[in-house]
N, C-alpha and C positions, 0 to 999 in steps of 0.2 A: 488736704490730708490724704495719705496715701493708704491704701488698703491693704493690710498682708493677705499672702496667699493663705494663711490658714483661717482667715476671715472668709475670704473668695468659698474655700472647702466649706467651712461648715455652711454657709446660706446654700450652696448650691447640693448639700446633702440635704438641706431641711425641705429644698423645693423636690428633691428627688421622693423625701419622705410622705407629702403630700398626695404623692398621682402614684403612690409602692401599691401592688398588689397586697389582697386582702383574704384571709379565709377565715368563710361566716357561718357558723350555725344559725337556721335560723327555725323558729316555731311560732306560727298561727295559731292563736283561738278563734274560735266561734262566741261571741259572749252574747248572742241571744238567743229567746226561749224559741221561737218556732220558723226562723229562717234559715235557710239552705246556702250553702254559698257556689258555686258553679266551679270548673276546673279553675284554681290562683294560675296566675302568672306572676312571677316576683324577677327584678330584672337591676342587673347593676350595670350603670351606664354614666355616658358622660353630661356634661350640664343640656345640651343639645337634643338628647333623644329621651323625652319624658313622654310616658304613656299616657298624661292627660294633662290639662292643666285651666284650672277652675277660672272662670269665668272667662271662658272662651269655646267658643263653637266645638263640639263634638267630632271627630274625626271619624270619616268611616267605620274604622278597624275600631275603634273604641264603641263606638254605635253597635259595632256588630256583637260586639260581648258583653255590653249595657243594656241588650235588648232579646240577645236570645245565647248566651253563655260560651260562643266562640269564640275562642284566643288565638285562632290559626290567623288572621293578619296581623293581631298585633304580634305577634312569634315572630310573623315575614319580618316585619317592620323593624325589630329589634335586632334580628339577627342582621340585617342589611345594615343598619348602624355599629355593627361589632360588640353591643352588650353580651353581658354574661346574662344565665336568666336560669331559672328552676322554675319550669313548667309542668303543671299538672300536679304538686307533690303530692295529693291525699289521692292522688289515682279515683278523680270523680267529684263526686260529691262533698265537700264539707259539713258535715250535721250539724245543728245547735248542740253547744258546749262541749262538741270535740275541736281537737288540735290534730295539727299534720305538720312535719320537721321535713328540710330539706337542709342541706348545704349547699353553698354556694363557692367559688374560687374567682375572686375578679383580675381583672386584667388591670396593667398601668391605665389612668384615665380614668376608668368606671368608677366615677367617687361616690357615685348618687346611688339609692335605693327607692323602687317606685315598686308596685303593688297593684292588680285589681282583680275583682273577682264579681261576676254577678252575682245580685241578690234574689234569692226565689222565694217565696211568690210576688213578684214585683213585676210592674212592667218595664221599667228602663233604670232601676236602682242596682249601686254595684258601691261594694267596701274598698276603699283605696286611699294607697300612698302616695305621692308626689316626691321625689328627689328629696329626699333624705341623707343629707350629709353621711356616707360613712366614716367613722371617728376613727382616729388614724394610731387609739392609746386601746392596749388592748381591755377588754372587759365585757360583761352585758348590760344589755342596754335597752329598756322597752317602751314601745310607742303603741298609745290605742288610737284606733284608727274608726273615722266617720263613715256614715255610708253618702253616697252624693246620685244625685240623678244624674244623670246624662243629659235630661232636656231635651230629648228627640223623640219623646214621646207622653201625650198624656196619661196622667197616672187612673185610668177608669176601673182599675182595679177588679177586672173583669179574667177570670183563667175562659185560658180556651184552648183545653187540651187535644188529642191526637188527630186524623187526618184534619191538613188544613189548617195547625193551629202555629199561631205567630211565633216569632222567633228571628224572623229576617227585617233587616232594617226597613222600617216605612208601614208595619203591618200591625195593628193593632192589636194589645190583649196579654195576658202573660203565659209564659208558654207554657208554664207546669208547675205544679205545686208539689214538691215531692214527699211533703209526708202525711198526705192523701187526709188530711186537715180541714181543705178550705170547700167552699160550697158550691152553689150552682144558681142560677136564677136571676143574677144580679142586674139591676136595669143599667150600673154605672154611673160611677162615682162624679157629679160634678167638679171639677178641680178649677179653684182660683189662680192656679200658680201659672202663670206664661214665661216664667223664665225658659229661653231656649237654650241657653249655653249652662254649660257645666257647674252645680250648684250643690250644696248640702241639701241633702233630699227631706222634705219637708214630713215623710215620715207616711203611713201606710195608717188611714181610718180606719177598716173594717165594720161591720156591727155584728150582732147579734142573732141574724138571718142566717141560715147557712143553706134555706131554701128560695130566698125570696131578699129583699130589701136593695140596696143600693151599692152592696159590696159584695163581692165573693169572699173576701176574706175578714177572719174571725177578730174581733177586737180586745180579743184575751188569750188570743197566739200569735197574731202577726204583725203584732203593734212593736216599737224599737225605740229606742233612745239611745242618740250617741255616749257613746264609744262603742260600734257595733264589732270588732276585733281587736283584736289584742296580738301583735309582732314583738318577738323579742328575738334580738339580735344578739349572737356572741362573737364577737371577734378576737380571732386568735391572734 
């Protein structure tokens, strides 16, 4: 059977329409009561450059913003792979139950949409996407999003704020609690979890001690249940 040329055209417009540049409104929430999110990174790329991917060893540059809120390698990392990316958009901090908007413009190829943001007061917890198809029909469209540990660090759920206090890969503790919430005294949290590779984070105990007991933080503000954000996409 022979194939006319306007059959040739339209497959080869459909494959063009596939990997077409995109322009995306996008907007984060915070959908919990008392955690903080660190500067997002949100990044459209191709199947190849995802900023994490669950049940596998932690990458540096992901360790480094899963354990003290720096996006500057995963930035490098991205830009060296030619993604598009909206970095920083709430300029700082994330509050619980605000939102922060950024747009996006992707490039032919960046089909995918990946996300992550540290979570404070945690020691290696961060909310994030993984390659999310962007939809090639216009409309809006919203995804709630888990928080996942990193697995490169036990969760002792101990803050050990200014000179000296953690935040670089390998050092123990969380490095701030930003809405000056959580306690002090804590001997640390025993934690059963050994998973070392990238996982749905099992979630933050705290108690009731905010001088003393086995956790620095409060278990009637720092406690979470997925869907810890909320992403809605609008494609134009």
């Amino acid at each position: 059977m022979k194939t006319s040329t306007l059959t040739i055209a339209i497959l080869l417009a459909a494959a063009s329409q596939s990997t077409m540049a995109a322009e995306l409104d996008l907007k984060v929430t915070n959908l919990t009561k008392g955690i903080h999110f660190t500067p997002l990174l949100i990044t459209a790329h191709n199947s190849e450059d995802t900023l994490f991917e669950v049940a596998t060893e932690a990458s540096t540059a992901l360790q480094t913003m899963a354990e003290g809120g720096n996006i500057a390698e995963l930035v490098a990392q991205a830009t060296a792979a030619g993604s598009d990316m909206a970095a920083n958009p709430a300029e700082g901090l994330l509050a619980p139950a605000a939102s922060t908007t950024a747009t996006l413009t992707t490039t032919d190829g960046n089909e995918y949409l990946s996300l992550t943001a540290m979570m404070l007061p945690t020691n290696d917890g961060f909310v994030g996407l993984n390659s999310w198809k962007i939809p090639t029909e216009a409309g809006t469209y919203t995804i709630n999003l888990n928080a996942y540990d990193a697995g490169t660090e036990q969760n002792n759920e101990l803050v050990v704020e200014g000179s000296g206090a953690p935040g670089t890969p390998g050092t123990p503790g969380i490095p701030a609690a930003p809405g000056g919430d959580a306690g002090t005294g804590g001997t640390g949290v025993l934690s059963g979890d050994t998973n070392t590779n990238i996982h749905i984070h099992p979630g933050s105990l705290g108690d009731d001690d905010l001088e003393a007991g086995n956790s620095d933080l409060s278990n009637t503000v720092h406690r979470w249940l997925n869907p810890v954000a909320q992403l809605t996409v609008t494609v134009k």
